[in-house]
C-alpha positions as CSV (number, residue, x, y, z in Angstrom):
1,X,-182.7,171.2,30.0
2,X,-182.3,167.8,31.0
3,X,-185.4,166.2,33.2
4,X,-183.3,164.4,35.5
5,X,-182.1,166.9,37.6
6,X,-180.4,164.5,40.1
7,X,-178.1,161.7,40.1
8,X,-179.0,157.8,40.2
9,X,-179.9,157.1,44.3
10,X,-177.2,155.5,44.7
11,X,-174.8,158.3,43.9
12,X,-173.8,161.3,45.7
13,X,-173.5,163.8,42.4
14,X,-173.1,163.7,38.7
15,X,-169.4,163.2,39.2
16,X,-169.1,160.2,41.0
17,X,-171.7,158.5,38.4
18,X,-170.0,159.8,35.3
19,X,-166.7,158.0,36.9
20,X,-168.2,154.7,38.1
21,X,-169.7,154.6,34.6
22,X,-166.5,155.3,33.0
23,X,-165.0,153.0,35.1
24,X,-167.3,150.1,33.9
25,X,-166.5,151.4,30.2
26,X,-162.7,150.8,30.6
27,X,-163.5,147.5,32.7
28,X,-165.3,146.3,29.4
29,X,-162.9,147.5,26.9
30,X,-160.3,145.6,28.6
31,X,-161.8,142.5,27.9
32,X,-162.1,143.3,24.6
33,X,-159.1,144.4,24.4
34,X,-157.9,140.7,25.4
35,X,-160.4,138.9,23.0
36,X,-159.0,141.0,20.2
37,X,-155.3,140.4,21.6
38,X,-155.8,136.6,21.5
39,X,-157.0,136.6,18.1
40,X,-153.9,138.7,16.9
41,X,-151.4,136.8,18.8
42,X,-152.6,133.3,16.7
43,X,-152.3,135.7,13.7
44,X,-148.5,136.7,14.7
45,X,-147.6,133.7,15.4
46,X,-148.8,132.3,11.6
47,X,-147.6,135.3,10.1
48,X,-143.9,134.4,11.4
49,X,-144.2,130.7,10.3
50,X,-145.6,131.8,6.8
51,X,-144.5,135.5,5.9
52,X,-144.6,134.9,2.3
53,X,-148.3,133.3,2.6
54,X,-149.4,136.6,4.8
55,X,-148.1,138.5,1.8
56,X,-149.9,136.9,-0.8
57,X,-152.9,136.6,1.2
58,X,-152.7,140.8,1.7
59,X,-152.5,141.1,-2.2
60,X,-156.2,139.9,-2.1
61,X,-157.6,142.4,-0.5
62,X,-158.7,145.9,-2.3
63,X,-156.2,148.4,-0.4
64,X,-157.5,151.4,-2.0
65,X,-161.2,150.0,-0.2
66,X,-159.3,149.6,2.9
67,X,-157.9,152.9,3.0
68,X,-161.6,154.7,2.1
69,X,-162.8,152.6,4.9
70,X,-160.0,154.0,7.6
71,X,-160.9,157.7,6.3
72,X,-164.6,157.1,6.9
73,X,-164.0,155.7,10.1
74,X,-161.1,158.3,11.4
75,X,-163.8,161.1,10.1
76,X,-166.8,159.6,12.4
77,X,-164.3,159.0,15.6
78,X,-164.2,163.0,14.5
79,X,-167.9,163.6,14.7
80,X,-168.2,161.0,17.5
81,X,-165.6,164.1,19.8
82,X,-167.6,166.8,18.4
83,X,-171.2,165.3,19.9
84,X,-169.2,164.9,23.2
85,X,-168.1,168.4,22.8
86,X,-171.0,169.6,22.1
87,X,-172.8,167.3,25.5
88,X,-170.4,168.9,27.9
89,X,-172.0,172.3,26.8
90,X,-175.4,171.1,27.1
91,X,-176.4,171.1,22.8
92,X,-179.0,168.9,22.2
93,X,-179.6,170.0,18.8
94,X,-175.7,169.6,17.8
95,X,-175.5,166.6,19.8
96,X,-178.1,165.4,17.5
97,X,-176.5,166.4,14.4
98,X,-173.2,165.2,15.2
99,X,-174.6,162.0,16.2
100,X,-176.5,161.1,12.7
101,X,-173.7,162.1,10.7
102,X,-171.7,159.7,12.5
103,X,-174.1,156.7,12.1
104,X,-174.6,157.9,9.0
105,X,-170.8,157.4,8.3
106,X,-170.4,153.9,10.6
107,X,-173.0,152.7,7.8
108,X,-170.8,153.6,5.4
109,X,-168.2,151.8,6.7
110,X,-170.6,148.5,7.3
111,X,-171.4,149.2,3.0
112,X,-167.8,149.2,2.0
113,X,-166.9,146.2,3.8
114,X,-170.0,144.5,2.5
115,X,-168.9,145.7,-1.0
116,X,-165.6,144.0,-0.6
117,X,-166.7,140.5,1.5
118,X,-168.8,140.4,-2.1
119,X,-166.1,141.3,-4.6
120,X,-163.9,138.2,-2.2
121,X,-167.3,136.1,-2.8
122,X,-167.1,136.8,-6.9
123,X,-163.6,135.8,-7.1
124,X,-163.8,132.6,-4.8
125,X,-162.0,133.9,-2.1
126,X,-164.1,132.9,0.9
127,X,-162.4,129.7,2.5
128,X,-164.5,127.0,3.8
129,X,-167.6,127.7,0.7
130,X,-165.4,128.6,-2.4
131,X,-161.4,129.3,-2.2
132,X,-161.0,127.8,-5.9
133,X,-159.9,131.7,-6.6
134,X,-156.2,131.3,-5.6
135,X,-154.5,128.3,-7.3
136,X,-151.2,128.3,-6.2
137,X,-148.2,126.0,-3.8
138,X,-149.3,128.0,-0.2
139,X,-152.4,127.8,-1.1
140,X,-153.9,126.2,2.2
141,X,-151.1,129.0,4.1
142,X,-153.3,132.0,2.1
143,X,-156.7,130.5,3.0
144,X,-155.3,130.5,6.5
145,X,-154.6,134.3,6.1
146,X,-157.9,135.2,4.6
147,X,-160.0,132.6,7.9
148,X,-158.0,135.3,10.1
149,X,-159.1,138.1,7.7
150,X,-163.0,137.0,7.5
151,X,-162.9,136.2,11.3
152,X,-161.0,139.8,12.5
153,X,-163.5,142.3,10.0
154,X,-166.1,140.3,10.8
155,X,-165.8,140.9,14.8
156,X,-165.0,144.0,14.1
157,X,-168.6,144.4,11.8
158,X,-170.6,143.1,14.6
159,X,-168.8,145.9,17.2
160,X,-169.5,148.5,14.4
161,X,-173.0,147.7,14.5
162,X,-173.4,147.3,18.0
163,X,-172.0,150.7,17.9
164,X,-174.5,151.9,15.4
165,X,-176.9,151.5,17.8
166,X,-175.9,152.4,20.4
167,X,-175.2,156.0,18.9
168,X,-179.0,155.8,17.7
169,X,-180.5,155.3,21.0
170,X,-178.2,157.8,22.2
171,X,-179.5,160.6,19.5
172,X,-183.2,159.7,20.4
173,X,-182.5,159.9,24.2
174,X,-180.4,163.6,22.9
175,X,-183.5,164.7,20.9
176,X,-186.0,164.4,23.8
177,X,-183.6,166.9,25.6
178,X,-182.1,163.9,28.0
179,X,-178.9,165.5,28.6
180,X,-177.5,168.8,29.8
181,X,-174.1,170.3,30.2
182,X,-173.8,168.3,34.0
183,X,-175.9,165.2,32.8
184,X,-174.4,163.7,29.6
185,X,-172.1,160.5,30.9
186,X,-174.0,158.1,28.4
187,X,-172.9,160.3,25.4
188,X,-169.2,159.9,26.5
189,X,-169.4,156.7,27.2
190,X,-170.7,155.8,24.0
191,X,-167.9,158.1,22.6
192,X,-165.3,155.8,24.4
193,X,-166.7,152.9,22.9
194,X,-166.8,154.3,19.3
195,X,-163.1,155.2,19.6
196,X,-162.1,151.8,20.7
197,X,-163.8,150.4,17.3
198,X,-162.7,152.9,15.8
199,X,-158.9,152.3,17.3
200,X,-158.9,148.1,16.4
201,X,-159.4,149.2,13.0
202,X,-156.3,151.1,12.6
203,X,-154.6,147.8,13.7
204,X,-156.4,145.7,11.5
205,X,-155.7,147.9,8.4
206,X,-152.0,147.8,8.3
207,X,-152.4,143.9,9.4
208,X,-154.7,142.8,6.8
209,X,-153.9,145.1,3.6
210,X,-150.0,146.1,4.2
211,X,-148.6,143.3,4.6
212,X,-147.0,143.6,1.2
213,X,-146.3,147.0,1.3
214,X,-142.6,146.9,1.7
215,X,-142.1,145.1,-1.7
């Protein structure tokens, strides 16, 4: 049973918290949302003046990591509904569970990626240190592509570890019994930002490693 058996002073129940907090979750998403938007909208706009480039620039990237990295993250955005599940009933001990195999998974995620930003490092691919790895006409187009690449995983890295902790404070706080079946809005709003990681990376997948795919 949770210890704090009453809402914040400043709110009337459990209710009205668990929404103001929600509430500030969207609020922050949103601008997120609009960072990430920008971003993609300099990457549209590139991708139109140099579709062939984009192309070549996708056929760098390992799509077989790619799509490991999607499952691992589509199987913690699992685990990450299951510990919210498993709040709303008032299981710390699941919560707890549920919670390390999905850090345990976001790590995996943060490994691939770090795997593949050092196979792009082997093979020259890493514009502004050592692009000597692609020798062709468009080569300053595909060195565009891969800044965008390097610049949208990379964002995305730092939310995914933001994320990691997050979760980890969340699964100590869950292990000293912090949360009960009417006093868990920190594990769902953790969930929601999870998801949302979890979301920009089934853009950025198709973005980055399809691009090619219809040929």
């Amino acid at each position: 049973m949770s210890s704090h058996v009453y809402p914040a002073p400043h709110f009337r129940s459990f209710e009205q918290q668990h929404e103001a907090s929600e509430l500030g979750m969207w609020g922050f998403l949103c601008t997120e949302i609009l960072f990430f938007g920008g971003v993609l909208c300099g990457y549209t706009m590139y991708r139109l003046l140099y579709p062939q480039a984009w192309v070549h620039g996708s056929e760098l990237n390992s799509l077989w990591l790619g799509a490991a990295m999607t499952v691992v993250l589509l199987a913690s955005s699992l685990t990450m509904a299951l510990a919210v599940r498993a709040a709303q009933l008032g299981q710390s001990k699941a919560i707890v569970g549920f919670l390390a195999v999905t850090i345990a998974l976001g790590i995996g995620f943060l490994v691939l990626k770090g795997y593949e930003y050092y196979g792009h490092w082997v093979h020259h691919l890493v514009p502004g240190f050592n692009f000597s790895g692609y020798q062709a006409p468009d080569h300053p187009q595909v060195a565009l592509f891969v800044v965008f690449y390097f610049f949208l995983t990379l964002l995305h890295a730092v939310h995914m570890i933001v994320g990691v902790g997050v979760l980890s404070v969340i699964a100590m706080m869950a292990r000293r019994d912090r949360f009960s079946a009417i006093d868990h809005g920190p594990v769902e709003i953790a969930g929601l930002y999870w998801h949302f990681v979890d979301i920009v990376w089934l853009f950025l997948f198709p973005l980055l490693y399809l691009v090619g795919a219809h040929q």
